[in-house]
MARMARMAR-552022 format. One record per residue (C-alpha): residue number from 1; residue in one letter; z, y, x. Coordinates in steps of 0.02 Angstrom, whole numbers, always signed. Each point is the difference from the previous one (the first is absolute). Example, Ala and Ser with C-alpha at 12.3 -4.5 7.8 and 13.67 -1.06 7.14 Angstrom:
2
> 1	A	+390	-225	+615
> 2	S	-33	+172	+69
% end
This chain:
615
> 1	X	-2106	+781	+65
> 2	X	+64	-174	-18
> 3	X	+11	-20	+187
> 4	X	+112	+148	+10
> 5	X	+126	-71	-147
> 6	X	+14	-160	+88
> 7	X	+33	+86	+186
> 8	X	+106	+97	-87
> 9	X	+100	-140	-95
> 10	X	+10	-92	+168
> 11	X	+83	+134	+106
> 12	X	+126	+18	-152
> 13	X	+36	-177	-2
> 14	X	+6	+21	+186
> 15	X	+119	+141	-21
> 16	X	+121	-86	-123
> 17	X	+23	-154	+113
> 18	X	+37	+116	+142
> 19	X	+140	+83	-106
> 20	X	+61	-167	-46
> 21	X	-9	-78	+187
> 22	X	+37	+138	+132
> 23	X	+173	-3	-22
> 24	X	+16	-191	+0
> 25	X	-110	+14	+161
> 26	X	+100	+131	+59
> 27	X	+132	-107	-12
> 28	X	-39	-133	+99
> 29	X	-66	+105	+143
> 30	X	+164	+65	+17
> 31	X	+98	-151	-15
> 32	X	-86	-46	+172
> 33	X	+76	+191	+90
> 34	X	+100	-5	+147
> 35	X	+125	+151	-66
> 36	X	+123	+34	-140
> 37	X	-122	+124	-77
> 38	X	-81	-36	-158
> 39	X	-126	+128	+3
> 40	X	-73	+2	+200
> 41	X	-51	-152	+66
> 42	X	+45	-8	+211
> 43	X	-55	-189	+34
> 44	X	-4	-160	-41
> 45	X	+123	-115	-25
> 46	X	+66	-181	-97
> 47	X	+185	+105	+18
> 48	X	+22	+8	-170
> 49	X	-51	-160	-56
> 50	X	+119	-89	+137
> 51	X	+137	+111	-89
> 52	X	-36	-49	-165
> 53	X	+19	-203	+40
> 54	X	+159	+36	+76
> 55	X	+53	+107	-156
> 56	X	+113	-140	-97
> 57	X	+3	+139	-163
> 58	X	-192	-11	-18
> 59	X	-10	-181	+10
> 60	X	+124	-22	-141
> 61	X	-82	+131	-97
> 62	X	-172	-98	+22
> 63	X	+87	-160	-67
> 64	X	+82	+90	-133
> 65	X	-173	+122	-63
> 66	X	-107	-209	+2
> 67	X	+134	-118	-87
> 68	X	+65	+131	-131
> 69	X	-196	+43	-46
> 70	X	-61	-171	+6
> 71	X	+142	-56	-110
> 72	X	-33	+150	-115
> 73	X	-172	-26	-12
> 74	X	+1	-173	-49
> 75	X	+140	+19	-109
> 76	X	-69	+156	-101
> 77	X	-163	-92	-15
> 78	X	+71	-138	-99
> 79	X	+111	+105	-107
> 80	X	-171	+150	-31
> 81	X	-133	-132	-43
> 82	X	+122	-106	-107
> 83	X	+35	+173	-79
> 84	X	-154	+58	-25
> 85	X	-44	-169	-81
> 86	X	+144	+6	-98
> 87	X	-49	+177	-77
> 88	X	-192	-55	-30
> 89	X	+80	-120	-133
> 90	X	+139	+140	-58
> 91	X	-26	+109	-173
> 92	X	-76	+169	+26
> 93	X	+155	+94	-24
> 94	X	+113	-113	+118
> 95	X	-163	+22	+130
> 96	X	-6	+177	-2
> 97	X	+179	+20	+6
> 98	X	+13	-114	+151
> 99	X	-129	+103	+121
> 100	X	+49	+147	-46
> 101	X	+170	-58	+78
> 102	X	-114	-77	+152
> 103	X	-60	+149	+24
> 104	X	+176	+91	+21
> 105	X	+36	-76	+182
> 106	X	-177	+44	+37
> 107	X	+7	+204	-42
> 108	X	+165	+24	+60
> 109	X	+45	+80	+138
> 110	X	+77	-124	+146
> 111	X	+142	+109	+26
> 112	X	+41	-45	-191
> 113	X	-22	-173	+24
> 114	X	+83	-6	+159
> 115	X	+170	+73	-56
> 116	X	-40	-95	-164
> 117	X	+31	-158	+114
> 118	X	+112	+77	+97
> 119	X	+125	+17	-121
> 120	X	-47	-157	-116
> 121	X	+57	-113	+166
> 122	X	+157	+108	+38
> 123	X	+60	-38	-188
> 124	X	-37	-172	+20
> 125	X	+96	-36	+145
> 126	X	-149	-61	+99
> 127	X	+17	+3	+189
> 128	X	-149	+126	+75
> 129	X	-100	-107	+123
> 130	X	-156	-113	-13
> 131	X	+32	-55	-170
> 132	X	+10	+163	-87
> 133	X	-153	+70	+87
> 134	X	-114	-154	-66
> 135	X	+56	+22	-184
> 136	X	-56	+177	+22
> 137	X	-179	-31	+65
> 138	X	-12	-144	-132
> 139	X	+54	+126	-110
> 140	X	-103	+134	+56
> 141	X	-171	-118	+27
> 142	X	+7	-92	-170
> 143	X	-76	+139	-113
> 144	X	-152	+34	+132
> 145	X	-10	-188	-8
> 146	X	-5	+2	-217
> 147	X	-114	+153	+25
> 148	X	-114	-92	+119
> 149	X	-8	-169	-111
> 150	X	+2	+69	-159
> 151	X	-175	+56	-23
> 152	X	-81	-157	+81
> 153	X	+101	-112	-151
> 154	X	-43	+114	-138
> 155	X	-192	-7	+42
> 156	X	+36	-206	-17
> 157	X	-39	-91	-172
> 158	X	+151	-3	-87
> 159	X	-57	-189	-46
> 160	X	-47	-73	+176
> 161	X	+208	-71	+11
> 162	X	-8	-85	-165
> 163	X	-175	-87	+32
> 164	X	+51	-37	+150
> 165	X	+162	-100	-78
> 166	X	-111	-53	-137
> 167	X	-100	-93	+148
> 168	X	+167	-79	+57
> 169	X	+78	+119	+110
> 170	X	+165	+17	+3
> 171	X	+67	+187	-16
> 172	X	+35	+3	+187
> 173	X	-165	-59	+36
> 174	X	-62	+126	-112
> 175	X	+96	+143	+107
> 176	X	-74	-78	+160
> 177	X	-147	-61	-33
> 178	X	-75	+113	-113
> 179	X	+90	+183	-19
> 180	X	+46	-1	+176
> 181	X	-173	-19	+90
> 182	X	-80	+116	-119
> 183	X	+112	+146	+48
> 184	X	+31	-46	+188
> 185	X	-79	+169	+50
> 186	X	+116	+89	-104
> 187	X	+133	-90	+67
> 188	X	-66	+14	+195
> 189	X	-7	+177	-26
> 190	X	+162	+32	-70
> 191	X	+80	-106	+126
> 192	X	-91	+114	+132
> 193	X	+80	+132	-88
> 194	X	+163	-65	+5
> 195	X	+0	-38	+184
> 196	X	-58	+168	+43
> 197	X	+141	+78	-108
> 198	X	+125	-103	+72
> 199	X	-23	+2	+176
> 200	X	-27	+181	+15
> 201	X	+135	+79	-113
> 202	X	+133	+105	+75
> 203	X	+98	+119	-128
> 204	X	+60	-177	-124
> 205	X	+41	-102	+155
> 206	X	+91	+155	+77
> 207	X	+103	+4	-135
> 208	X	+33	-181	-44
> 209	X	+20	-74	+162
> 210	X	+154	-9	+98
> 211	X	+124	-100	+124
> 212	X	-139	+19	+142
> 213	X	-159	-58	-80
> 214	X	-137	+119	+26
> 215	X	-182	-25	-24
> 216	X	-152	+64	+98
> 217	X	-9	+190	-91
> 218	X	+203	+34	+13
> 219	X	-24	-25	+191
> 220	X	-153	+89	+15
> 221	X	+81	+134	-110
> 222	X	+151	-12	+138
> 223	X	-99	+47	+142
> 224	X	-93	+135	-69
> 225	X	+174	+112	+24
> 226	X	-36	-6	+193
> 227	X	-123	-16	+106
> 228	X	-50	-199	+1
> 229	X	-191	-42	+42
> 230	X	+40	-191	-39
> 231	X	-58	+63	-177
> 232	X	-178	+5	+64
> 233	X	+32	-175	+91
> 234	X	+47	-87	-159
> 235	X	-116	+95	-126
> 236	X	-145	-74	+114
> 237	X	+62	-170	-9
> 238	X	+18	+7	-179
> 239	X	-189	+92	-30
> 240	X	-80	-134	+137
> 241	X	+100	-135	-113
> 242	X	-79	+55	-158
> 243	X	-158	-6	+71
> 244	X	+10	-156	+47
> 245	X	+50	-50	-172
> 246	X	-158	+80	-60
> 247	X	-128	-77	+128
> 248	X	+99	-181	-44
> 249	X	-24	+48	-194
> 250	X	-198	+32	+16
> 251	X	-19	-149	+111
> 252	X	+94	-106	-120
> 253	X	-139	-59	-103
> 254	X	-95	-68	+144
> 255	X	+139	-80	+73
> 256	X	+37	-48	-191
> 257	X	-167	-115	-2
> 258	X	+31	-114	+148
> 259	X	+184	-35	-67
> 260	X	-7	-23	-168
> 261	X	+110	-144	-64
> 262	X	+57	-27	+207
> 263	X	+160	+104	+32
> 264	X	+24	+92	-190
> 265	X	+156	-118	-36
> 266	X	+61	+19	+157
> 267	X	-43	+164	+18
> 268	X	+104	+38	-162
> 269	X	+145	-115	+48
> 270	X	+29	+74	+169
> 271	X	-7	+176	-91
> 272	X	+142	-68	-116
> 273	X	+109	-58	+148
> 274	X	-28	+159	+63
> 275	X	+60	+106	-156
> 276	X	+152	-107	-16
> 277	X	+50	+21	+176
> 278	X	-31	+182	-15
> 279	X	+113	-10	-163
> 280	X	+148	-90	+101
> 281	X	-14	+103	+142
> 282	X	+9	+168	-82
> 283	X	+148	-73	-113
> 284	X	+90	-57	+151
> 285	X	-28	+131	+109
> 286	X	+27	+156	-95
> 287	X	+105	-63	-172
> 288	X	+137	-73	+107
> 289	X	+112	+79	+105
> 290	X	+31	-101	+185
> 291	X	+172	-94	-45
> 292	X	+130	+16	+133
> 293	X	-43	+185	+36
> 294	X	+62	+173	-47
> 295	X	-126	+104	-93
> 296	X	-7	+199	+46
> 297	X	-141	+110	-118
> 298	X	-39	+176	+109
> 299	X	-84	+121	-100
> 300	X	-112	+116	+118
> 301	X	-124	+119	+22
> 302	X	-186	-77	+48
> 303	X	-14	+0	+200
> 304	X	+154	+55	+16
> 305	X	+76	-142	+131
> 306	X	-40	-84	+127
> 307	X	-32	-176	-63
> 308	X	+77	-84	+140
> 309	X	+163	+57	-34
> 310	X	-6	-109	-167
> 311	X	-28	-151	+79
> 312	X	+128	+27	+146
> 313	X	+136	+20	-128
> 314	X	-39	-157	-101
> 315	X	+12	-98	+183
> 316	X	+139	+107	+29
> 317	X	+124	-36	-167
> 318	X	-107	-156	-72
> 319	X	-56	+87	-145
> 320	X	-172	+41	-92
> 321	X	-26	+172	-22
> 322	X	-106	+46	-143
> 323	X	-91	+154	+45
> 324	X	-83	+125	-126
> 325	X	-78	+165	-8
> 326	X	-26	+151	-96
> 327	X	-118	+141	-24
> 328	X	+115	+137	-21
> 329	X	+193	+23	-49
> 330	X	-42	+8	-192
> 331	X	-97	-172	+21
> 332	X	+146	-69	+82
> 333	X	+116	+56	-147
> 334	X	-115	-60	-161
> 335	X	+8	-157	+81
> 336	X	+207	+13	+22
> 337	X	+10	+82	-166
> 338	X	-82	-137	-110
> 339	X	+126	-154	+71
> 340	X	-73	-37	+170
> 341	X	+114	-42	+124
> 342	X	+18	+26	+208
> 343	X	+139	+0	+90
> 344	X	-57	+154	+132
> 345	X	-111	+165	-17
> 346	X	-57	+120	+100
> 347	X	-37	+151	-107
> 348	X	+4	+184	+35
> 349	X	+147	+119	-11
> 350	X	-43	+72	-164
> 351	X	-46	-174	-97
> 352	X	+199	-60	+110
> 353	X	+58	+148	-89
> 354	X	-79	-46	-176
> 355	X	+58	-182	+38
> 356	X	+186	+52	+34
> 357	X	+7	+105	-140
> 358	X	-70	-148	-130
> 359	X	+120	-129	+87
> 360	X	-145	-116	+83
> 361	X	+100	-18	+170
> 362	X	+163	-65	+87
> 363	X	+102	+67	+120
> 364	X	-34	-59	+177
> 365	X	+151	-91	+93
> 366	X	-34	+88	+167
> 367	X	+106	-115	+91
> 368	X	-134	-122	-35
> 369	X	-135	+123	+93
> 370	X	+102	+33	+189
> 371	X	-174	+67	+73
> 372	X	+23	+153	-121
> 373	X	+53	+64	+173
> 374	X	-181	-19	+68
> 375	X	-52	+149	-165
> 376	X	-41	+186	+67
> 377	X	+120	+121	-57
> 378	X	-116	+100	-85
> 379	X	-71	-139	-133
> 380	X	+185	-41	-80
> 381	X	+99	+67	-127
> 382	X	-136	+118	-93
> 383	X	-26	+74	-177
> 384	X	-81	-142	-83
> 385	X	+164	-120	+47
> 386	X	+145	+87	+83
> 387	X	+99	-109	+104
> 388	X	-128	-130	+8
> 389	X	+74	-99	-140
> 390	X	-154	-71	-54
> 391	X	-126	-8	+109
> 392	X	-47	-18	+197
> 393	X	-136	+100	+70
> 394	X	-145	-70	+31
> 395	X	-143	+129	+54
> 396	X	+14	+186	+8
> 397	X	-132	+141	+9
> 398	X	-86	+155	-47
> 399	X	-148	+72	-115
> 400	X	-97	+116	+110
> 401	X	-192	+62	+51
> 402	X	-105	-98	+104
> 403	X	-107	+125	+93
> 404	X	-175	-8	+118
> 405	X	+61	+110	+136
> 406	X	-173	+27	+33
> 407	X	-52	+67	-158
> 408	X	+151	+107	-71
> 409	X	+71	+148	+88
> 410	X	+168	-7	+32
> 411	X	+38	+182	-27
> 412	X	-17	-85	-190
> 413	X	+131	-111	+19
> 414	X	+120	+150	-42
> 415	X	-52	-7	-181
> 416	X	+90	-182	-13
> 417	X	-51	-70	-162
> 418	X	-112	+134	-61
> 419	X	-125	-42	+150
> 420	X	-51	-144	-128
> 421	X	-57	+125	-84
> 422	X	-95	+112	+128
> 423	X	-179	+12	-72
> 424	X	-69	-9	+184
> 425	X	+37	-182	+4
> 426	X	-65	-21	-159
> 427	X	-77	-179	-43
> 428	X	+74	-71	+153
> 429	X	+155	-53	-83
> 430	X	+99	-151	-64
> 431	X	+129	+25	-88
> 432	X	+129	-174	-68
> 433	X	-32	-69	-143
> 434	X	+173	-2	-49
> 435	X	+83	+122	-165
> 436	X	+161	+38	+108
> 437	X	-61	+24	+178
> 438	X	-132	+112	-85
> 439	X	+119	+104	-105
> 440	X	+129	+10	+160
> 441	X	-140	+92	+84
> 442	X	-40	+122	-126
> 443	X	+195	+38	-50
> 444	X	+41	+1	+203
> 445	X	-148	+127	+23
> 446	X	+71	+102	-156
> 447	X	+179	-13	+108
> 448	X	+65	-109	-155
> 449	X	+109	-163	+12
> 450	X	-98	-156	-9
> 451	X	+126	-55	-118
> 452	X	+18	+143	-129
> 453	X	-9	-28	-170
> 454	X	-61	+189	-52
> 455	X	-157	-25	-119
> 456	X	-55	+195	+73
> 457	X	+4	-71	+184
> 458	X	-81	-190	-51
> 459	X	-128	+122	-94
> 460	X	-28	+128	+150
> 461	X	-3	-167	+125
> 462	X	-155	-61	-135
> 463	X	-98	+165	-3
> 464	X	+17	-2	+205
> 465	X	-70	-197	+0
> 466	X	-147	+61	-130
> 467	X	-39	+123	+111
> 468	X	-19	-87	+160
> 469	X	-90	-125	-98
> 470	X	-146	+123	-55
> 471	X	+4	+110	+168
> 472	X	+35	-162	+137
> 473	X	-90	-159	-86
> 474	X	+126	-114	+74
> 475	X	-48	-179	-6
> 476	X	+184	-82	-72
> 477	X	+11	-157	+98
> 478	X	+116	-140	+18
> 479	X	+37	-122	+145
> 480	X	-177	+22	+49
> 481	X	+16	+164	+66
> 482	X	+79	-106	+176
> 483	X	-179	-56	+43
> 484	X	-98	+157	-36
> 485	X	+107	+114	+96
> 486	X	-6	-120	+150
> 487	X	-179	+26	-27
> 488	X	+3	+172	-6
> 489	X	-70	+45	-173
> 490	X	+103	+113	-40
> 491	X	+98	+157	+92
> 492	X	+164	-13	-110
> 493	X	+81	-136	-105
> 494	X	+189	-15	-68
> 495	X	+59	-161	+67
> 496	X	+176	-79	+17
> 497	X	+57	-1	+181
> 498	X	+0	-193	+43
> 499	X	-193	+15	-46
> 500	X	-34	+155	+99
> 501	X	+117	-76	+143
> 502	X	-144	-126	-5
> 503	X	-152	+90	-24
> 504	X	+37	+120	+155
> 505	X	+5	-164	+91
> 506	X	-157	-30	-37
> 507	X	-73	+182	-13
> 508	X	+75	+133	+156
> 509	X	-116	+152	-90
> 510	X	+150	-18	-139
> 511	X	+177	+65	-10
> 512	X	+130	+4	-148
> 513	X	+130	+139	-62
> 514	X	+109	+34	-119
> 515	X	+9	+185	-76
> 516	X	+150	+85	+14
> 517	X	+30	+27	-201
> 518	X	+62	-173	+29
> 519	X	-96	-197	-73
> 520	X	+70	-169	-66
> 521	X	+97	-52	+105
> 522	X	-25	-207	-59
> 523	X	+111	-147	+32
> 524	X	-14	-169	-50
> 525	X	+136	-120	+11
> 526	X	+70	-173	-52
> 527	X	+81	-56	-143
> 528	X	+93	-142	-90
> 529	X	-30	-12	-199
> 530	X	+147	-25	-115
> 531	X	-76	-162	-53
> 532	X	-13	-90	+204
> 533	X	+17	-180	-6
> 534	X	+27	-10	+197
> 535	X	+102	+148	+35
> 536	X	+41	-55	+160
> 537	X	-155	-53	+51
> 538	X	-61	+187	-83
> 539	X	+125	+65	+135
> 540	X	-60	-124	+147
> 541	X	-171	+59	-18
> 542	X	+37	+182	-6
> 543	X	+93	-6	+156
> 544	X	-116	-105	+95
> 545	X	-135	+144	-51
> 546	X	+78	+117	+74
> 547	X	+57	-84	+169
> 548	X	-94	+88	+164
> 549	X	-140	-152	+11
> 550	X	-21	+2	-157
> 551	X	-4	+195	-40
> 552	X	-115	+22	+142
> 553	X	-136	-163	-50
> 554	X	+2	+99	-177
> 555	X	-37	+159	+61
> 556	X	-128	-60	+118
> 557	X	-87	-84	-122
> 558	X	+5	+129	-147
> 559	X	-2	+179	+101
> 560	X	+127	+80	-104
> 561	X	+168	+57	+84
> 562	X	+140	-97	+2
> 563	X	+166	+34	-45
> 564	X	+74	-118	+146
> 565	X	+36	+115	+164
> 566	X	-61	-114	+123
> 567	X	-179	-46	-66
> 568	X	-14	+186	-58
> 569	X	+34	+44	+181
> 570	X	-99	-125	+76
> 571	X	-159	+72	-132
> 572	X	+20	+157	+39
> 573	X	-8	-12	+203
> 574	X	-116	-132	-9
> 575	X	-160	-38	-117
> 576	X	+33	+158	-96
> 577	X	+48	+135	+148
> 578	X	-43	+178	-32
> 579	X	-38	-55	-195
> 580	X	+99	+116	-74
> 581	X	-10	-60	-165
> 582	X	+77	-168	+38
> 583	X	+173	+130	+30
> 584	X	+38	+57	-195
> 585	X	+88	+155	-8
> 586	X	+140	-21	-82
> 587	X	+83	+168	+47
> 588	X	-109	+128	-114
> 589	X	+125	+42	-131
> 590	X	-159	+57	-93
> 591	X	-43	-199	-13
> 592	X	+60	-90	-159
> 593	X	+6	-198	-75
> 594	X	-58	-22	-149
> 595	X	+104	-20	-141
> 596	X	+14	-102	-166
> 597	X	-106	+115	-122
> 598	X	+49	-37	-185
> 599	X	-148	-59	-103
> 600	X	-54	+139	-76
> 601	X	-5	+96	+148
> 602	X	-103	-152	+81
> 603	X	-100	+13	-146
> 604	X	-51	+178	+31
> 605	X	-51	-24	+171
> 606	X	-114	-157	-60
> 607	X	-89	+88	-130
> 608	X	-23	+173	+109
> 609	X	-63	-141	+149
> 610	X	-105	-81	-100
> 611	X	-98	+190	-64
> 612	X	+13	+38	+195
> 613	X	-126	-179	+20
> 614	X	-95	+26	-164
> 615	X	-158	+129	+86
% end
């Protein structure tokens, strides 16, 4: 009987590390493929390790994600274990008091403390960059530290300082030579802690950070909105790193014994050097602004350019571009909202709409763009911005229905949007993860306007999304829906067209269409905020983005369709011929932008989205 417990204990333990591992192991197998595809491995290759050294974003990130946690680390350290000291000696009430405030930063939610920071730095003044983001993560680190500490000092013997003095020890001698060594494992552990914290946070740094310094997780976070296998390139670097660490760490004590009293003092002086150098280069490099140089802040979309272009333009006007991104349109206006500043956006027509309306945004001098002439007819002077006042398009496109032409009949296509609902494809389905796409769909299949403001129609558009939720079992899915179609997992998915454009590419069995009750019909263009410290520069850059070479590098690089003639032209008879997706119909008088919604109509389609996710 006790045989079978302990077989049985091993192939759990077995069974939990293969949970834990797989996917790291997965990983790494697939950082080694040949293809684009993150799911089917086709050969192997060192392609996407050759394109992360040459990616100039990741190696900033990399310096950024070290200096700011080593820095925090160190720093929280001291502040936690003097802290935690500091409290062993404090009366009971001030004690309890004080950790039951540690504890707040520790229980709340990050999105708390995030905008908590977020906001505390925009009423201070301070300038979002590398500065800002270390406060946070000594902010955010020092309670774990305290918590980490804490214990270790209160086991001590409240009398071991004073006998120590009593002996002749001076009160810092005391702290180091007595207190400190008895609580080093507290202390190691908490700054483990800290570290860990630091370097891997993403939601306070997202929302802290600013003028172009990103660390590790924002860029990660980046190219998870298209497809970009250097993920799997750098996550192996950083697991094979930690390893490393961890072999180094359990061969330290025998290295420990043949160098003890050799290299310590150096050892610890050449550590110093390099903290202080880290210090002065992060202070230099991302506090200051270049002197001599015109500054221009873009506020984008993740993945959204090609990178090139950036770097062209500073050559081009002798300027630094500080390039940013956002996860979505309502990201991108918190941050605007609570006092950041940029001098050009590229939102989408409804948010241009909402920023008109609110007074975010200039007028653009068109004499200052003269390759407005290069723009398609068809992409100007729409409902969101009439005239083109405010804003220059930027990318255009359709929502529509990815479909495996060898799986679905086309005699179902007639249904248009109801076929997302035909119970013969049930369970082979993905539907976006996205409140108004979703609610388009149902009101379009109910021959409503996607913009109506009729609680009977939002409510029949609700009962139709419950419905295909409980008869289909659609899997809601973000950007990741671009890999798995490729792959063939599915027989229908809602997709914008840029993706689809791309997935065909990669998958013939597929086609796209748009039903004839009519889609979004989405554009995304370029604007100027009221508040642009280099208008002309704001102006330069828009132009030079949508110059031929430039419209076509963009499109090439991104997939989606451009709203320059010549590179949409040279798209469509070239990579993307016979996709008919890449072509947005702009004609179907059934198609509609979306509009501004007051809040509490917003408000009603977030609560009836978030009962259409609750099963």
């Amino acid at each position: 009987m006790k045989s079978k417990k302990s077989i049985f204990s091993r192939f759990y333990v077995l069974l939990c590390l293969a949970f834990f591992y797989l996917p790291i192991l997965v990983t790494m197998i697939f950082s080694f493929n040949s293809s684009k595809s993150l799911t089917r491995f086709t050969g192997f290759s060192l392609r996407w390790y050759g394109e992360l050294l040459k990616n100039v974003e990741v190696s900033k990130a990399v310096y950024v994600s070290v200096t700011v946690a080593i820095l925090a680390t160190v720093i929280s350290t001291v502040l936690g274990t003097i802290t935690a000291i500091g409290l062993s000696k404090s009366k009971k009430v001030v004690k309890e008091l004080l950790l039951n405030i540690n504890n707040i930063p520790i229980l709340n939610p990050e999105i708390v403390t995030a905008i908590g920071l977020m906001l505390l730095f925009s009423s201070l003044g301070f300038r979002k960059g590398y500065m800002t983001m270390l406060l946070a993560h000594i902010a955010f680190c020092t309670p774990y530290v305290i918590t980490s500490v804490y214990p270790k000092v209160r086991g001590l013997d409240p009398n071991m300082a004073n006998a120590a003095m009593d002996l002749g020890a001076t009160p810092y001698q005391a702290l180091t030579k007595v207190i400190v060594p008895m609580i080093k494992e507290g202390i190691f552990a908490g700054a483990l802690l800290a570290f860990t914290m630091s370097f891997d946070d993403f939601v306070i740094s997202y929302f802290v950070s600013g003028n172009g310094v990103k660390n590790i997780s924002i860029v990660v976070y980046n190219m998870t909105k298209r497809i970009n296998p250097t993920i799997n390139a750098l996550s192996t670097i950083v697991i094979v790193v930690i390893i490393l660490v961890l072999a180094l760490s359990n061969l330290m004590p025998v290295f420990k014994k043949f160098t003890t009293g050799r290299i310590n003092r150096k050892t610890r002086k050449i550590l110093s050097l390099v903290l202080v150098a880290a210090v002065a280069v992060g202070l230099v490099k991302w506090g200051y602004v270049a002197q001599g140089k015109h500054m221009l802040k873009v506020y984008n979309a993740g993945e959204y350019i090609d990178a090139d272009l950036l770097e062209e333009f500073e050559k081009e006007y002798d300027c630094t571009v500080v390039y940013e991104t956002f996860e979505s349109n309502e990201m991108m206006y918190t941050k605007l909202s609570s006092g950041e500043t940029y001098d050009v956006l590229v939102p989408s027509d409804y948010m241009i709409e909402r920023l008109i309306k609110e007074e975010y945004l200039q007028h653009l001098d068109w004499d200052l763009i003269p390759n407005k002439k290069n723009l398609k007819d068809e992409v100007v002077n729409r409902s969101y911005d009439p005239g083109n006042r405010y804003s220059c398009p930027y990318f255009y496109g359709t929502v529509g229905i990815l479909y495996d032409t060898t799986v679905v009949d086309e005699a179902d296509l007639k249904d248009g949007w109801n076929l997302l609902a035909n119970p013969k494809y049930k369970g082979n389905l993905y539907m976006y993860d996205s409140e108004r796409d979703s609610f388009m769909i149902a009101l379009k299949a109910l021959g409503y306007s996607m913009n109506t403001t009729s609680e009977k129609e939002i409510e029949e558009a609700y009962q139709w999304l419950i419905h295909q939720r409980d008869s289909m079992e659609p899997i809601y899915a973000g950007d990741d829906v671009i890999d798995n179609m490729i792959s063939g997992n599915k027989a229908l998915a809602v997709v914008y067209s840029g993706d689809a454009s791309y997935i065909i590419s990669e998958n013939p069995n597929l086609a796209y269409y748009t039903p004839e009750e009519g889609t979004n019909l989405w554009y995304d263009a370029m604007v100027i905020t009221k508040d642009c410290s280099e208008t002309e520069l704001a102006h330069e850059f828009i132009n030079f983005m949508i110059s031929e070479k430039s419209a076509l590098s963009n499109t090439e690089e991104v997939g989606y369709t451009s709203t320059v003639k010549s590179a949409f032209e040279t798209m469509r008879d070239g990579e993307y011929a016979g996709v008919g997706s890449y072509i947005p119909e702009t004609d179907n008088p059934n198609s509609e932008i979306f509009a501004y919604q007051k809040p509490q109509i917003k408000q009603l389609f977030a609560e009836l989205w978030t009962k259409v996710k609750a099963k």
